[in-house]
C-alpha positions as CSV (number, residue, x, y, z in Angstrom):
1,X,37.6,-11.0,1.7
2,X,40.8,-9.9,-0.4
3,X,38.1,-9.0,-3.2
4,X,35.7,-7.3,-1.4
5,X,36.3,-3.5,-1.6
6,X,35.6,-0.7,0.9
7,X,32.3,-0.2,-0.8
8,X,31.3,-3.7,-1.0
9,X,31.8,-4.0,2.8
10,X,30.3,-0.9,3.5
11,X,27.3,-2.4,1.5
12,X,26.8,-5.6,3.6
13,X,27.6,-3.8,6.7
14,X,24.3,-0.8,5.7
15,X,21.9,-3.7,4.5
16,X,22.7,-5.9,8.1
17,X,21.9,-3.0,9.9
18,X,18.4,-2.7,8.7
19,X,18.3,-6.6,9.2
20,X,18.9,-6.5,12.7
21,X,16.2,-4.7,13.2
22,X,14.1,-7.4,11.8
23,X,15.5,-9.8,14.0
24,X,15.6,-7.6,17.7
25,X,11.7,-6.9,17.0
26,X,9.0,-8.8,18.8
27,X,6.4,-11.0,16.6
28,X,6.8,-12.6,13.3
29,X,10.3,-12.1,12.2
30,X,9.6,-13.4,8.4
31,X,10.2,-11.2,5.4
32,X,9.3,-12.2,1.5
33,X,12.4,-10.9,0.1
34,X,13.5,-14.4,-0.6
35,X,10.6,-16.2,-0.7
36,X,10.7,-19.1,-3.5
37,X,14.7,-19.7,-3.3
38,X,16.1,-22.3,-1.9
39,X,18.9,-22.7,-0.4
40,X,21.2,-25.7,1.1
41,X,23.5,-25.4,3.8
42,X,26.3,-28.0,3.2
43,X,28.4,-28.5,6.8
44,X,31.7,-31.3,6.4
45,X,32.6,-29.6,9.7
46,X,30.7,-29.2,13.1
47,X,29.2,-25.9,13.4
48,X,26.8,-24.4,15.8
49,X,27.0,-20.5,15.4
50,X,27.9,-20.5,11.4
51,X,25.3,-23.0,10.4
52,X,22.6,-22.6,12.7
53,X,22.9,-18.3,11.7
54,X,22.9,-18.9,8.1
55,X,19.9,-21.3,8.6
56,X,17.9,-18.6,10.2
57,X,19.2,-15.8,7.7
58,X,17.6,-17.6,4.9
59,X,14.2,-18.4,6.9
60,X,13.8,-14.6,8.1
61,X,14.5,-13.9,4.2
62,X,11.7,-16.2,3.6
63,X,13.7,-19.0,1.9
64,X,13.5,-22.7,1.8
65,X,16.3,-23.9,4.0
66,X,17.7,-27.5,4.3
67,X,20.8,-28.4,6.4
68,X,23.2,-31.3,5.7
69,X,26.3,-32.3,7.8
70,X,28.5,-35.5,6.6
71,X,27.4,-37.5,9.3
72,X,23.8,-37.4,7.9
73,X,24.2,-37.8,4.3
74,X,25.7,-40.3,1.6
75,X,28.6,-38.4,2.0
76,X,29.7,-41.1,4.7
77,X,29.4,-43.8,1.9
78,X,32.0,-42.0,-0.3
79,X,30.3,-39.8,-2.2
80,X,33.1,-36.9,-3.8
81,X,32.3,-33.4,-3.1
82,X,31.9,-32.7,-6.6
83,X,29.2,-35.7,-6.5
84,X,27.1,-34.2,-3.8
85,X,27.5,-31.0,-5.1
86,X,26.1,-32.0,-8.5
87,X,23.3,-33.7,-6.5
88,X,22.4,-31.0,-4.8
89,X,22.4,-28.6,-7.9
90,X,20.1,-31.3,-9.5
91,X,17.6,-30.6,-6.8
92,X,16.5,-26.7,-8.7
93,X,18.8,-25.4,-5.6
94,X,19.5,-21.4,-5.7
95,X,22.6,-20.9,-3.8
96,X,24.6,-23.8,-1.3
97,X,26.5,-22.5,2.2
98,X,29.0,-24.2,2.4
99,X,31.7,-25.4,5.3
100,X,34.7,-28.0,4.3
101,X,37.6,-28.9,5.8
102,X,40.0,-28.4,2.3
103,X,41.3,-25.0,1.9
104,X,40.0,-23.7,-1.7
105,X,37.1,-26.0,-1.8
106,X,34.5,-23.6,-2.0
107,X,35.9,-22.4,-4.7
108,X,36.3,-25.6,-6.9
109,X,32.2,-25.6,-5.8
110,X,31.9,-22.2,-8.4
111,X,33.5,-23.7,-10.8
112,X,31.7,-27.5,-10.8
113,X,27.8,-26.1,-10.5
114,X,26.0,-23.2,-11.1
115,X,24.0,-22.2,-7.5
116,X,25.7,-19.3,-5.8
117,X,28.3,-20.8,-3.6
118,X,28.8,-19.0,-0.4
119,X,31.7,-19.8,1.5
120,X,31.8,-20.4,5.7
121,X,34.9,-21.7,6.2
122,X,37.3,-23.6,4.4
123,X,40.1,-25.2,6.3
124,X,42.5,-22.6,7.5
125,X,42.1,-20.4,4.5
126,X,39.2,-18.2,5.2
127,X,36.1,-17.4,7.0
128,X,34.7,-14.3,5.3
129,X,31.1,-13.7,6.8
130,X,33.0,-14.5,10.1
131,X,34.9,-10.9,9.1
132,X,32.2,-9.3,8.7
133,X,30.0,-9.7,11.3
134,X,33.5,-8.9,13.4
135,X,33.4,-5.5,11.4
136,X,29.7,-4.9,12.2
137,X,30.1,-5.6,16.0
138,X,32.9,-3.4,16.6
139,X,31.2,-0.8,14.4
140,X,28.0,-1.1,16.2
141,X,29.8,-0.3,19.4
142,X,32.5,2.2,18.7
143,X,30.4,4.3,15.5
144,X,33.5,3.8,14.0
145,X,36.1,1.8,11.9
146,X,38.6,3.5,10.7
147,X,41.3,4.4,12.9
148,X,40.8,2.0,15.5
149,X,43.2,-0.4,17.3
150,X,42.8,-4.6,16.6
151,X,44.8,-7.1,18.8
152,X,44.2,-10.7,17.5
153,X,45.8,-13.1,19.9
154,X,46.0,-16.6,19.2
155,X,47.1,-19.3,16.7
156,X,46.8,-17.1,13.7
157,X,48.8,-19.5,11.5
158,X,45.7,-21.9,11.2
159,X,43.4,-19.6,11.6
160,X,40.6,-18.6,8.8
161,X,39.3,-16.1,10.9
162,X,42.1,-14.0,11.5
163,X,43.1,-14.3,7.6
164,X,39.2,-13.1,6.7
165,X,40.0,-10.2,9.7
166,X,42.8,-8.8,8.6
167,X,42.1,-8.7,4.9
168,X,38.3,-7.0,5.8
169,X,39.8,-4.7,8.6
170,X,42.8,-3.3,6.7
171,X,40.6,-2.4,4.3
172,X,38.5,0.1,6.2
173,X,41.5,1.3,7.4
174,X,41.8,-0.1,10.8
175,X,45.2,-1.0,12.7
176,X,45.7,-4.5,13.2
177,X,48.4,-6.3,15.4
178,X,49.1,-9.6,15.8
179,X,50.1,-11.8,19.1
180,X,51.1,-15.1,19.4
181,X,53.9,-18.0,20.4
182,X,55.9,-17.6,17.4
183,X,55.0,-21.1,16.3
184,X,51.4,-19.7,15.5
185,X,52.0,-16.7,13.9
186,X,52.6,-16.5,10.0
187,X,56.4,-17.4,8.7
188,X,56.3,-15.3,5.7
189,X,53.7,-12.4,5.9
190,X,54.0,-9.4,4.3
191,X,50.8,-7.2,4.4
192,X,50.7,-3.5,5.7
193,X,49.0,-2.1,8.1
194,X,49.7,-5.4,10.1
195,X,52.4,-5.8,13.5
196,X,53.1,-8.9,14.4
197,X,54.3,-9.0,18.4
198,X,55.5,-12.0,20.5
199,X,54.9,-10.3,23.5
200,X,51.0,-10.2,24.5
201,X,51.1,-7.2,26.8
202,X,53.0,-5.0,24.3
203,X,50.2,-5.5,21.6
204,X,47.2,-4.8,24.0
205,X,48.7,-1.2,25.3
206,X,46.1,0.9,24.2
207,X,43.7,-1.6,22.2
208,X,40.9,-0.4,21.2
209,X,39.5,-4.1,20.2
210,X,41.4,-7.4,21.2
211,X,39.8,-10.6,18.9
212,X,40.7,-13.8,20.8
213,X,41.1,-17.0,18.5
214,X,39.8,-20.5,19.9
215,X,43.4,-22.6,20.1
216,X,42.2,-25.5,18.5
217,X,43.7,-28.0,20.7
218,X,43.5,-30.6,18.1
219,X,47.0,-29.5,16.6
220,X,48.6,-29.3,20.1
221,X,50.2,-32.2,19.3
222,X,52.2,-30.4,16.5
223,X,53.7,-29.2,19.8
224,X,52.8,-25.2,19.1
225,X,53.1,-24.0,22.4
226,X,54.7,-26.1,25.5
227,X,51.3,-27.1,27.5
228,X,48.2,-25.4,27.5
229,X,48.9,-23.9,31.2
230,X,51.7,-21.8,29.7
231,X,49.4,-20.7,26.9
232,X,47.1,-19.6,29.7
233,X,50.1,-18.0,31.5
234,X,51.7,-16.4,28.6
235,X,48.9,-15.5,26.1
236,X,45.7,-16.2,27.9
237,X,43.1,-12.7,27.9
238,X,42.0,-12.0,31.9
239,X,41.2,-9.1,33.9
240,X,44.9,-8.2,34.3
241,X,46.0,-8.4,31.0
242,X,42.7,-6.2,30.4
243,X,44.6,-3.7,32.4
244,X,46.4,-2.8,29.3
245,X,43.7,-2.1,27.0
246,X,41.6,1.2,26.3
247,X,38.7,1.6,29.2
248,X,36.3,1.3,26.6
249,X,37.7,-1.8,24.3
250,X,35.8,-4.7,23.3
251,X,36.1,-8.3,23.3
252,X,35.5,-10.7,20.6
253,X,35.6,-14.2,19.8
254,X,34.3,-16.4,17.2
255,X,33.5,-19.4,19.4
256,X,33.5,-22.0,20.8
257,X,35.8,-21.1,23.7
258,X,38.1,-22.8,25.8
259,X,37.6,-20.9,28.8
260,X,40.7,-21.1,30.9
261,X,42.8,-21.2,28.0
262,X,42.7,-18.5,25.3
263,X,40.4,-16.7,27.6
264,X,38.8,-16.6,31.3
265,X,35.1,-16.8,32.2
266,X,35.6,-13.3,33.9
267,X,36.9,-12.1,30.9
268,X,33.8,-13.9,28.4
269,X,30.9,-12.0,30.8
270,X,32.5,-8.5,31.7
271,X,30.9,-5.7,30.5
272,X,33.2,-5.2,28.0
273,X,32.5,-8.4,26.2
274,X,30.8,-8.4,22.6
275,X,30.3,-12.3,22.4
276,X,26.9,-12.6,22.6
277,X,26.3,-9.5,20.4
278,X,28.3,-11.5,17.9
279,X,26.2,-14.4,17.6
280,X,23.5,-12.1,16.8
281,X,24.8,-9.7,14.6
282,X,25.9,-13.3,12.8
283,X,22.3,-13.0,11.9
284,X,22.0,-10.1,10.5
285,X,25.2,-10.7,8.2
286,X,24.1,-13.2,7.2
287,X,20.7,-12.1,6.2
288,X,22.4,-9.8,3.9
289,X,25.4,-11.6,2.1
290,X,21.9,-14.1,1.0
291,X,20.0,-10.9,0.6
292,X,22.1,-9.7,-1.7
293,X,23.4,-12.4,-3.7
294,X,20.2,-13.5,-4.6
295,X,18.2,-10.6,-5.6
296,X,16.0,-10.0,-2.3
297,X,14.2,-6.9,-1.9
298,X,15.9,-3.8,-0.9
């Protein structure tokens, strides 16, 4: 996202919108703008929401669409990424989505093959389409960007989201704060526009959108926080702390959820909540980043 300008996000954020209508409307949901590309979605990570969108982005667009995850494919006898990338390339393949667990590795994918390499998520370093559907979301609620109010709470040290967030929401000029144990927040960061708080309830006051991050409970035992019951206590999103924030704020999360933890049920299904609008404007986001990148119809 640090290279996308204003006007580029603007861009995806117009040619989702007409997408969405293409997906909300009844019937046959296929388009021809992409018919005759094909395109390989390449997962080294689990993924529900990223994979299974992207998969259906590129079908709407009329596409060829494949899906590969590690534990389906010869990379579980060995094979080196830039191996299975060159395979893949081999194949007449127009672009490859593509999730790994190595910060940087979607970019080492430009540089080894020529298919358009789309990035959705690489280790802790960024998850860009995951920004923008966040932007889209909010703007689709609020009519707005610029001007408004973001709380992301969480382990923001590890996470890609937050470091996609913040570069795509400074950018259209929206205010973003930070909250987290002070283990999980970033040692050295300078970036304006950005305030970092240890204290949960001082961040929400007045919020106009508060992003929750999954704790990924696989590095708990880097001891980040004490137990999860005190991350819960101290920096868990309820109906109290919800108290705090503008009548009218929204609720995100990229998913999965550990409800109880970063975030209660009650908090997941009030009206507030813009989960489930996420996973769908996913879609849409999607449809356009492949739209776009590969020459599909206006």
């Amino acid at each position: 996202m640090e290279n996308f300008s204003a006007d580029d996000i603007r861009l995806v954020l117009n040619t989702a919108r007409k997408f969405k209508q293409v997906i909300r409307r009844g019937g046959d949901k296929k388009l021809s703008n992409l018919r005759g590309k094909a395109i390989v979605n390449l997962f080294y990570e689990p993924s529900t929401r990223t994979r299974t969108s992207f998969e259906l982005a590129g079908k709407y667009l009329g596409a060829d669409v494949v899906s590969i995850t590690s534990g389906t494919s010869s990379i579980v006898k060995g094979e080196s990424l830039r191996d299975t990338l060159r395979t893949i390339e081999a194949m007449g393949t127009d672009a490859i989505v593509m999730r790994h667990k190595s910060e940087g590795a979607a970019d080492f994918a430009t540089r080894v093959v020529k298919p358009i390499i789309i990035n959705a998520g690489d280790g802790a370093h960024a998850h860009p389409s995951q920004a923008l559907l966040d932007l889209f979301t909010i703007e689709q609620a609020k009519g707005r960007l610029a001007g408004l109010k973001v709380v992301i709470v969480g382990d923001i040290l590890h996470s890609r989201v937050a470091r996609s967030d913040v570069y795509a929401m400074t950018r259209m000029g929206m205010e973003v704060h930070f909250a987290g144990f002070k283990t999980m927040l970033p040692r050295f960061f300078d970036f304006d526009g950005v305030t970092i708080h240890e204290s949960l309830d001082d961040a929400l006051k007045n919020a106009d959108v508060v992003n929750v991050l999954r704790i990924q409970l696989e590095r708990q035992q880097a001891g980040l926080f004490p137990s999860t019951r005190e991350y819960a206590r101290v920096f868990g999103i309820n109906e109290d702390r919800l108290r705090l924030v503008k009548d009218d704020a929204l609720i995100l999360h990229p998913g999965p959820q550990n409800k109880g933890l970063e975030i209660s049920s009650e908090a997941t299904y009030c009206e507030r909540s813009a989960i489930h609008d996420q996973v769908q404007n996913g879609v849409a986001i999607r449809m356009a980043l492949l739209n776009l990148t590969l020459g599909g119809a206006a």
